[in-house]
Every structure is written in structure tokens, then in C-alpha cells.
py3Dmol code that shows the C-alpha trace and the ligand (Angstrom):
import py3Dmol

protein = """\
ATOM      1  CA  UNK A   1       0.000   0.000   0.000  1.00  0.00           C
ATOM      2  CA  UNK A   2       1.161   3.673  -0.730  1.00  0.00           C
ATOM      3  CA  UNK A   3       0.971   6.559   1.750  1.00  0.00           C
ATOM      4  CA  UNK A   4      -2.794   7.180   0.987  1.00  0.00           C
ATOM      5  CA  UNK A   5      -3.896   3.722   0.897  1.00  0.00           C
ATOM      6  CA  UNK A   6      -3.779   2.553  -2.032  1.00  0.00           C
ATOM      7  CA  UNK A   7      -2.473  -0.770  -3.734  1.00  0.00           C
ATOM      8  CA  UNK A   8       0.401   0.523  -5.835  1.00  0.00           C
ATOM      9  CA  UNK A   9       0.237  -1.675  -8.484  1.00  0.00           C
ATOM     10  CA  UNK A  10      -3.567  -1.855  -8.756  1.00  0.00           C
ATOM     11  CA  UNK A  11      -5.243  -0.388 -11.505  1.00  0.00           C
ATOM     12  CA  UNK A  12      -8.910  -0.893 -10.577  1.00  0.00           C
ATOM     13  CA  UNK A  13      -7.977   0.620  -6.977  1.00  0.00           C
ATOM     14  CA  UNK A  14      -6.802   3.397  -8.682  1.00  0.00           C
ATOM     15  CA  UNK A  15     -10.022   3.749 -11.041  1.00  0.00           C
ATOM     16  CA  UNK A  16     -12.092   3.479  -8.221  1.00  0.00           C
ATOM     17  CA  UNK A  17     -10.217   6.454  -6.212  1.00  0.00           C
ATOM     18  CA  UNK A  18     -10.259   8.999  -9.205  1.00  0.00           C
ATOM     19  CA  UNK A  19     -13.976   8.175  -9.694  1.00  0.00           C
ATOM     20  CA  UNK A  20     -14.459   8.688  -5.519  1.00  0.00           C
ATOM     21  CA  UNK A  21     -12.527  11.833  -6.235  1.00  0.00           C
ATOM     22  CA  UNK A  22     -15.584  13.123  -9.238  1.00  0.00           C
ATOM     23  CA  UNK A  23     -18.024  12.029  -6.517  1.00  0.00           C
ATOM     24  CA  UNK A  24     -18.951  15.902  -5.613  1.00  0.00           C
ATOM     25  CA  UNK A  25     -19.240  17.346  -9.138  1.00  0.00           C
ATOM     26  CA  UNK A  26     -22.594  18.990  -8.645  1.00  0.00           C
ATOM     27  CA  UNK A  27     -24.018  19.252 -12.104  1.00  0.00           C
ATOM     28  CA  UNK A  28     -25.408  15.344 -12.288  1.00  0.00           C
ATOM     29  CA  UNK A  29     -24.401  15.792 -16.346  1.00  0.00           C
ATOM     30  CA  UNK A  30     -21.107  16.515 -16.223  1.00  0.00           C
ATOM     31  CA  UNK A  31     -20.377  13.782 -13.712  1.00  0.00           C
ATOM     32  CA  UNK A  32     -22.229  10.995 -15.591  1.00  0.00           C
ATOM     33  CA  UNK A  33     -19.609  11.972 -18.798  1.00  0.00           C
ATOM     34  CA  UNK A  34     -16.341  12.888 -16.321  1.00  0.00           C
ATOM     35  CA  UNK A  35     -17.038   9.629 -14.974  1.00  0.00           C
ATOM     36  CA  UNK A  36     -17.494   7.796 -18.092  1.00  0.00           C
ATOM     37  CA  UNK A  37     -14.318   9.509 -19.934  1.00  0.00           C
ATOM     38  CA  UNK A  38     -12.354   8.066 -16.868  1.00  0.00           C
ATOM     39  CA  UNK A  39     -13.429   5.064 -17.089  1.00  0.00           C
ATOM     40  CA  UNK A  40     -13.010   5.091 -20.918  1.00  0.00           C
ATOM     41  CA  UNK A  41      -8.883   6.636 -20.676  1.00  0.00           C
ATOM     42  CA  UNK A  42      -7.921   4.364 -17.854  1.00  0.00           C
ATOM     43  CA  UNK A  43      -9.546   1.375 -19.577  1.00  0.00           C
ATOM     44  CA  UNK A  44      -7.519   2.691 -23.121  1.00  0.00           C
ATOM     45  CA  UNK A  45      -4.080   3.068 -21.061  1.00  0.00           C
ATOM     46  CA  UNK A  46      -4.662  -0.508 -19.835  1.00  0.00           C
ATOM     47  CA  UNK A  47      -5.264  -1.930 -23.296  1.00  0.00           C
ATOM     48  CA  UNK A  48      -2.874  -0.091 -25.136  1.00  0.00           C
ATOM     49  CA  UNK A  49      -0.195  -0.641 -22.520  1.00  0.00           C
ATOM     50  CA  UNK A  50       0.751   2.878 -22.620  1.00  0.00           C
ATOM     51  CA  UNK A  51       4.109   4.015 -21.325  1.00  0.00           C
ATOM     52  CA  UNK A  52       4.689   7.543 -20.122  1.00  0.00           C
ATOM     53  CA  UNK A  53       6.565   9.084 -22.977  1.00  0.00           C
ATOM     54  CA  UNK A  54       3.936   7.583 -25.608  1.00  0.00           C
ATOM     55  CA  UNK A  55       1.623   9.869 -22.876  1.00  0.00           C
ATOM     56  CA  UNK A  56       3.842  12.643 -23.320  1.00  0.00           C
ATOM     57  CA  UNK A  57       2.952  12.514 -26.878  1.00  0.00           C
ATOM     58  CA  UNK A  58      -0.328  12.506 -27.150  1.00  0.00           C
ATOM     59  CA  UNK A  59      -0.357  15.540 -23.989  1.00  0.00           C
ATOM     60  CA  UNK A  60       1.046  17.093 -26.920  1.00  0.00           C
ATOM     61  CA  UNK A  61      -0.500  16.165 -29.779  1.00  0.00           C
ATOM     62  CA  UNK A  62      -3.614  17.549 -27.749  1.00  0.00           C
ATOM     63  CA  UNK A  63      -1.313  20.911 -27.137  1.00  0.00           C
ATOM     64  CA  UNK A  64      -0.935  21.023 -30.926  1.00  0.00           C
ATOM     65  CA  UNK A  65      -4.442  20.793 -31.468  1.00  0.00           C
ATOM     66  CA  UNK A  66      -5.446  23.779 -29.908  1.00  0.00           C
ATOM     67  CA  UNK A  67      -2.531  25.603 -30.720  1.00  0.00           C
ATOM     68  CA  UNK A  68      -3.085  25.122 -34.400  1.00  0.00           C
ATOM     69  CA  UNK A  69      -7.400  26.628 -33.733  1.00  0.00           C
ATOM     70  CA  UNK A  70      -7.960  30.249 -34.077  1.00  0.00           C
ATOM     71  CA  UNK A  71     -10.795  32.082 -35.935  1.00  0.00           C
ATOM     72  CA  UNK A  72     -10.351  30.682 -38.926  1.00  0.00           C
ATOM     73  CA  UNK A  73      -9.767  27.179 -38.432  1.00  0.00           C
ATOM     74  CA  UNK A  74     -10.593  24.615 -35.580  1.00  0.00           C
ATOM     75  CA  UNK A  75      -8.615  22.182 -35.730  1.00  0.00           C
ATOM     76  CA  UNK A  76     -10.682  20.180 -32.733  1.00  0.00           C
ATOM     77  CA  UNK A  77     -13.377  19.923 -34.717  1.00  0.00           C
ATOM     78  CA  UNK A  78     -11.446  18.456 -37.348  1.00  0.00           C
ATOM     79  CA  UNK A  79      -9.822  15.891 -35.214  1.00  0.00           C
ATOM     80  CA  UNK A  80     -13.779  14.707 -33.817  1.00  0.00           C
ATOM     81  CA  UNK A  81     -14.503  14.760 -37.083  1.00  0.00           C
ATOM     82  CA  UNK A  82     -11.689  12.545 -38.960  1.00  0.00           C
ATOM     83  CA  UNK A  83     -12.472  10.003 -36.076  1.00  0.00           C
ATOM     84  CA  UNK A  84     -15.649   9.827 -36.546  1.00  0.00           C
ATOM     85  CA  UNK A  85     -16.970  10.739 -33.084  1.00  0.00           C
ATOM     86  CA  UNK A  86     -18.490  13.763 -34.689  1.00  0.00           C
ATOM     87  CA  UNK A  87     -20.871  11.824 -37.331  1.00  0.00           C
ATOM     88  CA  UNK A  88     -21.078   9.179 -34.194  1.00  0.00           C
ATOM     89  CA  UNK A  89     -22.634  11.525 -31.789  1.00  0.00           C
ATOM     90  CA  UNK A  90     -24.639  13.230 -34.504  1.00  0.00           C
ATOM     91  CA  UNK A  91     -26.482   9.575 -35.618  1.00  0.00           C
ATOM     92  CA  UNK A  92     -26.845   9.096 -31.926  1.00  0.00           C
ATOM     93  CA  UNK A  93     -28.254  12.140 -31.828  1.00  0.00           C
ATOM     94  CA  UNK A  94     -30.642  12.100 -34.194  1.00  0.00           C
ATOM     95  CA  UNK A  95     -32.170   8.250 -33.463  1.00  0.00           C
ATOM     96  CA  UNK A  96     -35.131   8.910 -32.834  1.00  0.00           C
ATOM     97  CA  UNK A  97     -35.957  10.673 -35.718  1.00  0.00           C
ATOM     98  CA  UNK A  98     -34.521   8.216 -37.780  1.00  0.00           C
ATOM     99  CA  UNK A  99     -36.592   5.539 -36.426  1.00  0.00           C
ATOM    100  CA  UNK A 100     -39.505   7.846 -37.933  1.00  0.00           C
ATOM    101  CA  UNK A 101     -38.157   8.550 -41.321  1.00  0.00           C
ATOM    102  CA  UNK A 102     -36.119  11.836 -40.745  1.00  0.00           C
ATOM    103  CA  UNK A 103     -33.463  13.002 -42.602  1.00  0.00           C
ATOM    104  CA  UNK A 104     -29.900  11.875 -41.687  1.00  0.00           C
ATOM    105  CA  UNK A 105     -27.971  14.726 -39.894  1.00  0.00           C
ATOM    106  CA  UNK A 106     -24.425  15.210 -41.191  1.00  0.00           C
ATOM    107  CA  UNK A 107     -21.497  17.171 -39.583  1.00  0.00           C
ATOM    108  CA  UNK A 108     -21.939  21.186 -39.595  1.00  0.00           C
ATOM    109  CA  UNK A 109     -18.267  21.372 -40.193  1.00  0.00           C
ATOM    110  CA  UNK A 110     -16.049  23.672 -39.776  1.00  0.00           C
ATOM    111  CA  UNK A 111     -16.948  26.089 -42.653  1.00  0.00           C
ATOM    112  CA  UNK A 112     -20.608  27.589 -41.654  1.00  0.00           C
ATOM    113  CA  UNK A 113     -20.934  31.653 -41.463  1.00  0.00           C
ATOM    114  CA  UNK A 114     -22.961  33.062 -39.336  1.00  0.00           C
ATOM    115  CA  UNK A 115     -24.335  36.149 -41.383  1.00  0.00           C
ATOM    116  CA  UNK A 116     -24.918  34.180 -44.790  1.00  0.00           C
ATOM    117  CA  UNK A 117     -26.790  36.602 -46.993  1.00  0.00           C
ATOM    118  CA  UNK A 118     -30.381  36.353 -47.498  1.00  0.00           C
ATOM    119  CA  UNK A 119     -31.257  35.597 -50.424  1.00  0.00           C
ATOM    120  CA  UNK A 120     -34.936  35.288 -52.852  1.00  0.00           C
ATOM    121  CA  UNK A 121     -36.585  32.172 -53.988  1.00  0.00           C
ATOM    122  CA  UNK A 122     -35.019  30.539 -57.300  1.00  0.00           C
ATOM    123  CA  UNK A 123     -31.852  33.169 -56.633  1.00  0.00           C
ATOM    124  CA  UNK A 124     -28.375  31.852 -57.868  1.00  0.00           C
ATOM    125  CA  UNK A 125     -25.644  31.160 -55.131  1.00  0.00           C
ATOM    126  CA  UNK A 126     -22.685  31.819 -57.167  1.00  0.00           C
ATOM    127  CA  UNK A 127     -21.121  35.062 -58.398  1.00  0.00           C
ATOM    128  CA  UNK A 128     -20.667  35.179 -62.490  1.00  0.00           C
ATOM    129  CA  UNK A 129     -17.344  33.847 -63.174  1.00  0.00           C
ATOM    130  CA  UNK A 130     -17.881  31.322 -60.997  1.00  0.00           C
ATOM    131  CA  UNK A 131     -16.613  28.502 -63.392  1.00  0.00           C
ATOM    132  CA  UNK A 132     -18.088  25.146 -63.557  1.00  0.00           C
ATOM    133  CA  UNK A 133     -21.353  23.131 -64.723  1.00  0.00           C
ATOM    134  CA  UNK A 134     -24.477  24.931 -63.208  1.00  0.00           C
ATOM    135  CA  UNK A 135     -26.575  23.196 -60.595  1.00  0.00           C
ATOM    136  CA  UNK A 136     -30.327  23.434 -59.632  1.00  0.00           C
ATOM    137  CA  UNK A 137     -31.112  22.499 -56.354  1.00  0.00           C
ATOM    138  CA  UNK A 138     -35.019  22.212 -55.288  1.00  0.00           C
ATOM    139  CA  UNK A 139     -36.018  21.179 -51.991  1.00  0.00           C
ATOM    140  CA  UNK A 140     -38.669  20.787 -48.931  1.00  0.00           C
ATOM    141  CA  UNK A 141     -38.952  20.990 -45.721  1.00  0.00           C
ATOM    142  CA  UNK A 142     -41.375  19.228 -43.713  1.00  0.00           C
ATOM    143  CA  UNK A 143     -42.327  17.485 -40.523  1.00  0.00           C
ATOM    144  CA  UNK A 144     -41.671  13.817 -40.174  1.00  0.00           C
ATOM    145  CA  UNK A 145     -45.454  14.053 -40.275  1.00  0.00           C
ATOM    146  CA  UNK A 146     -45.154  14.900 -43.866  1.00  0.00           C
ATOM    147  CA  UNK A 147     -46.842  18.432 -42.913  1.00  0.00           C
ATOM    148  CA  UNK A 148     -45.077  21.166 -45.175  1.00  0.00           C
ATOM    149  CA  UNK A 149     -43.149  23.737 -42.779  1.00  0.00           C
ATOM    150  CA  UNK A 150     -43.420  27.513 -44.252  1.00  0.00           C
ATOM    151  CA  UNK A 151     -41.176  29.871 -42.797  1.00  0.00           C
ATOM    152  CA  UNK A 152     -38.347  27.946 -41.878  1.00  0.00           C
ATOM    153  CA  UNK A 153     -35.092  28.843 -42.465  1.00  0.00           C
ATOM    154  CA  UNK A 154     -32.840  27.129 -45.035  1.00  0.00           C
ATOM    155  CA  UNK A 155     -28.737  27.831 -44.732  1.00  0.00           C
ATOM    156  CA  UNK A 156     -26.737  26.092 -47.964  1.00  0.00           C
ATOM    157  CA  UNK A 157     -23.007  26.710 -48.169  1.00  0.00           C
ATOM    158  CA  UNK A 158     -20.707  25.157 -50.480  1.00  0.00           C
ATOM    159  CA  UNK A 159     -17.281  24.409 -51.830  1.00  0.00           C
ATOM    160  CA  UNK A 160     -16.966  25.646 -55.426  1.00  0.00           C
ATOM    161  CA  UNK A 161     -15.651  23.795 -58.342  1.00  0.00           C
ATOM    162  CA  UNK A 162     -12.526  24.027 -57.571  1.00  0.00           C
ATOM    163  CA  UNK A 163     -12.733  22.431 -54.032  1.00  0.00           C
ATOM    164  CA  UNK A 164     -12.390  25.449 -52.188  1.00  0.00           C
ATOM    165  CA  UNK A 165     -15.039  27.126 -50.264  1.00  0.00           C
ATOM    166  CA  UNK A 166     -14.937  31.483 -50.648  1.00  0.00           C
ATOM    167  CA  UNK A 167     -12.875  32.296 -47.725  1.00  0.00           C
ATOM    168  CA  UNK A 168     -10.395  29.894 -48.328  1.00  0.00           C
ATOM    169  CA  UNK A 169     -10.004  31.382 -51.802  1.00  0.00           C
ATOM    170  CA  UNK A 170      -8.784  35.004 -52.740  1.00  0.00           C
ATOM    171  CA  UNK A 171     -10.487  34.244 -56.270  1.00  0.00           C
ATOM    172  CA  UNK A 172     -14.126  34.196 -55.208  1.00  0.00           C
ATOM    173  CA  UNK A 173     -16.151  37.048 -53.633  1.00  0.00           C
ATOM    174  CA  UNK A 174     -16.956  36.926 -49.805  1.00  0.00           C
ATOM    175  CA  UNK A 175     -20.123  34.900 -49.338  1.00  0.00           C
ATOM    176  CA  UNK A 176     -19.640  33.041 -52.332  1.00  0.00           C
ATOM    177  CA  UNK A 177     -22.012  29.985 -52.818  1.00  0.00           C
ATOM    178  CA  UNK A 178     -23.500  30.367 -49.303  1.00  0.00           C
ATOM    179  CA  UNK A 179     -27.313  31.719 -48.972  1.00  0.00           C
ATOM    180  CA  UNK A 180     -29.997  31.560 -46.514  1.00  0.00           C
ATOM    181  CA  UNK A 181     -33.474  30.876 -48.204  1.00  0.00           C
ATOM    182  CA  UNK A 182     -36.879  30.742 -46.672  1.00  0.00           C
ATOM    183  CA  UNK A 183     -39.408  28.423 -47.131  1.00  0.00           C
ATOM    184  CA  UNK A 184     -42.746  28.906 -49.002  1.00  0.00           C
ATOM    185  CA  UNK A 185     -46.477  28.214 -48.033  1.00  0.00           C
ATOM    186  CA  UNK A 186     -45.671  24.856 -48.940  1.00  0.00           C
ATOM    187  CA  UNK A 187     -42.415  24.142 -47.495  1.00  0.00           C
ATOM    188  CA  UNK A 188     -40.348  24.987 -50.820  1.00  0.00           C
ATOM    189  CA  UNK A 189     -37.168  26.310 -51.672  1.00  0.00           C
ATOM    190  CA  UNK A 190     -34.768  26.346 -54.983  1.00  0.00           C
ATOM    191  CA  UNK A 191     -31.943  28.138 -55.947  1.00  0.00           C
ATOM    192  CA  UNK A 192     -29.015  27.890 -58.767  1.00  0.00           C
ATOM    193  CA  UNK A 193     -25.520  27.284 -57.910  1.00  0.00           C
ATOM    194  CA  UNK A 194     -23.160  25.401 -59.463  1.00  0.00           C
ATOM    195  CA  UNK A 195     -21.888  21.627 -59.063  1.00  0.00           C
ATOM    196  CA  UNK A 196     -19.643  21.230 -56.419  1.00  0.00           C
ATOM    197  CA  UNK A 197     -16.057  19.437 -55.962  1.00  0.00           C
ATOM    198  CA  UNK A 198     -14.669  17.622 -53.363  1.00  0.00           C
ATOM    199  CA  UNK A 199     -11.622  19.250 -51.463  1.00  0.00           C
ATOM    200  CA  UNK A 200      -9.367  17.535 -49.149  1.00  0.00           C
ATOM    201  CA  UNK A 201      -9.707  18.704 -45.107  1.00  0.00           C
ATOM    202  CA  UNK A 202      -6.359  21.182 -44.277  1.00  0.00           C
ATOM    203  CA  UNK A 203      -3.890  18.859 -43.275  1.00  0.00           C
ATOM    204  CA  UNK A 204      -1.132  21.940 -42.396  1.00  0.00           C
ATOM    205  CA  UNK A 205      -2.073  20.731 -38.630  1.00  0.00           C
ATOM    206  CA  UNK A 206      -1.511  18.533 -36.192  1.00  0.00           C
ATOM    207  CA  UNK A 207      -4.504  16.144 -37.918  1.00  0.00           C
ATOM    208  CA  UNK A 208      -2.651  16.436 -41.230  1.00  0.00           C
ATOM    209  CA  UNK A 209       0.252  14.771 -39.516  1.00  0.00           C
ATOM    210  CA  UNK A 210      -2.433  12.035 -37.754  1.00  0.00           C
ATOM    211  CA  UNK A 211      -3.782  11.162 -41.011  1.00  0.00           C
ATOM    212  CA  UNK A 212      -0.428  10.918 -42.810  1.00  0.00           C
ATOM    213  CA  UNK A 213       1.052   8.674 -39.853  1.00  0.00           C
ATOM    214  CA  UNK A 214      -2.409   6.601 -40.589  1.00  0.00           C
ATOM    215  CA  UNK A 215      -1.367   6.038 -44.240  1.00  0.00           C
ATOM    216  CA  UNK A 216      -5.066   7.531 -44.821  1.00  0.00           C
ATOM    217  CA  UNK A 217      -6.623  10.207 -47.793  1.00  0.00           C
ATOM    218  CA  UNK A 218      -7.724  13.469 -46.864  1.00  0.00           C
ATOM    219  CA  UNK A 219     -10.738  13.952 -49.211  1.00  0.00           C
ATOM    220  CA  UNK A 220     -14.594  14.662 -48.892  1.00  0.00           C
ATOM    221  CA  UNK A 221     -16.739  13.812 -51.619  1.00  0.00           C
ATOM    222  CA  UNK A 222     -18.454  16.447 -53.152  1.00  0.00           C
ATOM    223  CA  UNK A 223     -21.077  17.913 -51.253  1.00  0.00           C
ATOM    224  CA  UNK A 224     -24.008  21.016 -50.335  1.00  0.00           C
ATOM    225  CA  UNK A 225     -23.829  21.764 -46.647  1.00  0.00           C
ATOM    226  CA  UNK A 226     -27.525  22.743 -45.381  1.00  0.00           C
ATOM    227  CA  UNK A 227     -28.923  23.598 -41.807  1.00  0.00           C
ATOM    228  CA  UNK A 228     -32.714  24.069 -41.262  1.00  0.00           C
ATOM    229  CA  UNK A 229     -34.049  26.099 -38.799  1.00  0.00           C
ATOM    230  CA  UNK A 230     -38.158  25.648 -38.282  1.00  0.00           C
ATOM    231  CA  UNK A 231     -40.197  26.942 -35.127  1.00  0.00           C
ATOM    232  CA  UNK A 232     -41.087  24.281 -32.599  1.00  0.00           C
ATOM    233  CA  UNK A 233     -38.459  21.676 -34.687  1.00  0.00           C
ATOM    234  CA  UNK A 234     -34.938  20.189 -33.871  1.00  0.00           C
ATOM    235  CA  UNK A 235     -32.442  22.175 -36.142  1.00  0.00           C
ATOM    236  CA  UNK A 236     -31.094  19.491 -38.574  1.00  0.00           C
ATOM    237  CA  UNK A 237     -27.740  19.984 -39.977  1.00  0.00           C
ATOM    238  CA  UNK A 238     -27.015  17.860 -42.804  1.00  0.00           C
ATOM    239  CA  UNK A 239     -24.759  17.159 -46.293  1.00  0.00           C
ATOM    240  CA  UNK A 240     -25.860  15.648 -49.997  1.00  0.00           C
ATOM    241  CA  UNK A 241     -23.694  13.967 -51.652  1.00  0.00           C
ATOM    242  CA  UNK A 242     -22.432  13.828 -55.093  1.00  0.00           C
ATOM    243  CA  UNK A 243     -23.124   9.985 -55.529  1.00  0.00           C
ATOM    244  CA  UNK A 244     -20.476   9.903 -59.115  1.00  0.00           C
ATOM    245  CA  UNK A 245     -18.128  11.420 -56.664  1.00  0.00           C
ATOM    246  CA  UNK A 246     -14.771   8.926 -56.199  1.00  0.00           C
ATOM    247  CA  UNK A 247     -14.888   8.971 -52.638  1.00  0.00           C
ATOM    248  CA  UNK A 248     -18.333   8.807 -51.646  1.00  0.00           C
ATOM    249  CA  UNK A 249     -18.147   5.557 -49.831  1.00  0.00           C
ATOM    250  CA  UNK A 250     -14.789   6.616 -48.367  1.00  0.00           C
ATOM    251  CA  UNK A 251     -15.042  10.211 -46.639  1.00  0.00           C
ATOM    252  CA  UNK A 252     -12.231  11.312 -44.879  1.00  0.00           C
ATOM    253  CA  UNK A 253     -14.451  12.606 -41.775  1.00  0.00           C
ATOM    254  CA  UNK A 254     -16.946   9.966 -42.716  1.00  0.00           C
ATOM    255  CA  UNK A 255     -20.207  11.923 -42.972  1.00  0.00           C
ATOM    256  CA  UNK A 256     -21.386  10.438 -46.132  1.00  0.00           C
ATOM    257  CA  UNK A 257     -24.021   7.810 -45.399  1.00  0.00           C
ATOM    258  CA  UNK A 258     -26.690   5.819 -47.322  1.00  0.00           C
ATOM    259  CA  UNK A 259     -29.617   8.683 -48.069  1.00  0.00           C
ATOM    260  CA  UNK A 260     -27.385  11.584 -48.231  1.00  0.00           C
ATOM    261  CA  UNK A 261     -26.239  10.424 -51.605  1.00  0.00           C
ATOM    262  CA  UNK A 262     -27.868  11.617 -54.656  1.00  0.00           C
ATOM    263  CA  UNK A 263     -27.407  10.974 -57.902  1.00  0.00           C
ATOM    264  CA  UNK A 264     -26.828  14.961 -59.766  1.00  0.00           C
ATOM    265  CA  UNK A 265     -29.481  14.239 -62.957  1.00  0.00           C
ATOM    266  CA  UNK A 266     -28.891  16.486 -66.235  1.00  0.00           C
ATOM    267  CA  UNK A 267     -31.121  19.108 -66.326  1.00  0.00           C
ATOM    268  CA  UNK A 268     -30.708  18.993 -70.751  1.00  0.00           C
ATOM    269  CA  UNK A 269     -29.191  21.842 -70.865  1.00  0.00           C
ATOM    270  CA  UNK A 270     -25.480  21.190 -69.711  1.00  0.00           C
ATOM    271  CA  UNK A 271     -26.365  21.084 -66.291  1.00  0.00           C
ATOM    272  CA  UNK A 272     -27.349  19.267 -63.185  1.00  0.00           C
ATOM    273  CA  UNK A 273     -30.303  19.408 -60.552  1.00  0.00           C
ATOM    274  CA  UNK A 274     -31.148  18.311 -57.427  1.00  0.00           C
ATOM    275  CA  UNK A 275     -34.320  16.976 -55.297  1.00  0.00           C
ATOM    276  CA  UNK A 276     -33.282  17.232 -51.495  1.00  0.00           C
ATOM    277  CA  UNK A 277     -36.308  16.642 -48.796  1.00  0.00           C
ATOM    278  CA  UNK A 278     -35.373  18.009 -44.784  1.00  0.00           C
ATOM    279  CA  UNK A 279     -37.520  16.313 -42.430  1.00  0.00           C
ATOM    280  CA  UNK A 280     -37.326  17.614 -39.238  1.00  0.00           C
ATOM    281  CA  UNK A 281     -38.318  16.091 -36.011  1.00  0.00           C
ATOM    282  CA  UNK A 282     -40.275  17.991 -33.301  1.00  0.00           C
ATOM    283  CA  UNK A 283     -38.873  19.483 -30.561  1.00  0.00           C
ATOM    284  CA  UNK A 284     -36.381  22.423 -29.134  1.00  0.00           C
ATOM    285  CA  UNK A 285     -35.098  24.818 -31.525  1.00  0.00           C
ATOM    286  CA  UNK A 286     -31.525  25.369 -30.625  1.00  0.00           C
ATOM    287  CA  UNK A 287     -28.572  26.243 -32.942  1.00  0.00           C
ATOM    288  CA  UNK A 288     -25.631  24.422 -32.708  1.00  0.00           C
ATOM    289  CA  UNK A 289     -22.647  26.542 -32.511  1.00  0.00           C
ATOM    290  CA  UNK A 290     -21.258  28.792 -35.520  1.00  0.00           C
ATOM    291  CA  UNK A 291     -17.887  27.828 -36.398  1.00  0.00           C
ATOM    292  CA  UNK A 292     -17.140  31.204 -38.631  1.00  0.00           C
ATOM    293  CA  UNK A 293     -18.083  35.301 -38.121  1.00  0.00           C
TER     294      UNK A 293
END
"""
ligand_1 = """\
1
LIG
Fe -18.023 20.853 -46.575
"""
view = py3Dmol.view(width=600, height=400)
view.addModel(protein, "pdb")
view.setStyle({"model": 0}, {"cartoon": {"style": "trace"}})
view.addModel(ligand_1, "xyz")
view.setStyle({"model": 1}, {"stick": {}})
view.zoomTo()
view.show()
């Protein structure tokens, strides 16, 4: 036994006293998930058979992380995100809608603005020489009840043709291929924008240097970002897919599942257009939180 008691080479002693020692966290949440991550790490350290420098390094790595965040780039959010506890937590999430035929949530991302301009009905996203194939995107919201929701408010950002999204790119005019829409008396929106690319997620971080050390890719298929706001609805944040896109069963962050994917038909004219339907389940309206001014 050490000085306060406890077995020295005992692992589930020691579990048992840092747990004891989250015993007085007063906010009943926080302890449930304090306890659970210590569980969780001491259970990992076992397993892994972690030595102390290989802890070092990942006390670092996590230094790294938010070294490398600042206003224009969070680099946490990337990490949740190409480990798939982001799109884990977000299915979780939304289960119970799913079990009623909602529409699969997909990652926010890192790349949301919060003052996206409003824009009219039918309204094109993209600025003139915006190059690339022109897309039409048409869409409803509704209830999982099938009832059309007027009113509610429809965010779309995108990455333009060249995998870049506008304030990543010097080329395109702030704003660029983002828009907030509202819904009609029947729960429709459209605008025009133009077919999106797939990009790869920065890797100038500490995350670029995980996923290189993984032997892994760093792309997203192509994909329109969209977040719904309706009155008396969950917000639903979700992601279509470009279904001709290489990497659409193999995203780098891995938010590209089964209904998300569509299939970007020829509108006859040199172009594409899309169908999308947002079904939103009842319940608090909150926003999840911006990543971008
Ligand atoms: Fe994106």
C-alpha cells in the first residue's frame, strides 16, 4: 500500500479512487460523462499498454491541437470529425428521428458563417465567373409528419468547383455559394448554384500529420452543406452527396451515409439538378454553434 492507501500496483484501486474523487461534481451531467471519460482513458491506457513518454505525446499532440485553432480554423473539430466521433454523436443524436423517417444529420463542419446573406426564392448562389457546370437544387422541408413547414429557415453553403469554399479562396467574392433561403407556403425552396467538388480537409495541422502517420486520404466527396431552422423543430444539420463522386463511400471525416447520396441528374441543358427533402423532427429549436463570423 502507498501513503494514501492505495495498492500501488492496482489499476482498478486506482479507477475506483479517481472516480471517488468526481463524486462531488454537482451538475449530475457533467459527472455521468467525467465519470465515463475516466473510465473510458484508464480502460484505453490498460489496453494499449501505454508508457509515459507515448503519454507525453499525445499531452502534446492535444497541445498542438489547440494551438493550431484560431478564428479561422478549428482544428478540434477536425480531429472529432476525422475520427468519426463527430458523425457518431450526430447519428446518436438524431435516433429517434430516424426511427420515424427523418433526414440523416451530417457534420456542420467547420466552414458555416454566421451572417450568410439572405437571399430570394429561385436566386443563384454563385457570383458570375464562378466557373463550372451549373446546378439546380429544389427542396422541402417538412415534418416527419409529412406536414409542409413555411417559414423555416434554409442555410446552404458550399465548396466551389474548384474544391475550395470562398474564404479559403482570394479568387471568389466573400459569401460566395453560401445563402440563406426561406421556405414557401408549402415548405419549398430552390436556388441555382453550381456543381460542387470535393476538397481535401487542411492537413497543415496537427490532424494532417495524424492522417499521414495513418497512411489515410484526406478527401470529402463532393457535397451542399444545409442547416434548417423551423419553429417548434430540432435544427437538422445535414450534407448531400455527389453519388459519381470517387470517394463517396470513403469520406475522410466519414459523414457520407446511405440517403445523403444523390445521384446529380442532367437538367438537358449542360447542367445538373437536385431533389433534397429536410424532415425535421419535433422538438427544441436550438442552434448548434457557428464555427465562422
Ligand atoms: Fe463541406
Amino acid at each position: 500500500m502507498n501513503t494514501q492507501g492505495l495498492p500501488a500496483t492496482d489499476p482498478q484501486a486506482l479507477l475506483e479512487a479517481v472516480l471517488a474523487s468526481n463524486s462531488k461534481t454537482a451538475n449530475s451531467r457533467l459527472k455521468q460523462i467525467l465519470d465515463s471519460a475516466i473510465r473510458h482513458l484508464h480502460a484505453f491506457a490498460v489496453e494499449a499498454d501505454l508508457t509515459p513518454a507515448e503519454l507525453d505525446i499525445g499531452l502534446d499532440f492535444l497541445v498542438a491541437i489547440g494551438k493550431a485553432s484560431g478564428p479561422k480554423k478549428h482544428e478540434g473539430i477536425l480531429l472529432a470529425d476525422i475520427l468519426g466521433v463527430a458523425t457518431l454523436v450526430q447519428l446518436r443524436n438524431a435516433r429517434l428521428a430516424l426511427a420515424e423517417g427523418g433526414t440523416e444529420p451530417a457534420l456542420v463542419g467547420p466552414f458555416w458563417r454566421a451572417h450568410q446573406p439572405r437571399r430570394a426564392d429561385g436566386e443563384c448562389i454563385a457570383s458570375a465567373d464562378t466557373p463550372g457546370p451549373r446546378l439546380t437544387v429544389r427542396g422541402r422541408v417538412t415534418s416527419l409528419d409529412g406536414k409542409p413547414l413555411a417559414g423555416a429557415r434554409v442555410e446552404t453553403w458550399q465548396a466551389s468547383p474548384k474544391g475550395l469554399y470562398e474564404n479559403q479562396d482570394e479568387q471568389q467574392p466573400s459569401m460566395n455559394l453560401r445563402g440563406r433561403f426561406e421556405t414557401d407556403a408549402d415548405g419549398r425552396f430552390s436556388f441555382v448554384s453550381v456543381r460542387p467538388a470535393g476538397y481535401p480537409v487542411p492537413v497543415d495541422g496537427p490532424c494532417g500529420e495524424l492522417l499521414a502517420a495513418q497512411g489515410r486520404h484526406i478527401l470529402r466527396p463532393a457535397h451542399l452543406h444545409f442547416l434548417v431552422v423551423a419553429e417548434g423543430h430540432r435544427v437538422l444539420a445535414t450534407q448531400f452527396f455527389d453519388s459519381e463522386d470517387p470517394h463517396v463511400h470513403d469520406d475522410v471525416v466519414f459523414g457520407a451515409v446511405g440517403s445523403l447520396l444523390k445521384t446529380f441528374e442532367s437538367d438537358g441543358q449542360g447542367g445538373f439538378a437536385i431533389d433534397v427533402e429536410l424532415r425535421l423532427q419535433r422538438g427544441e429549436t436550438k442552434l448548434p454553434k457557428c464555427p465562422l463570423p
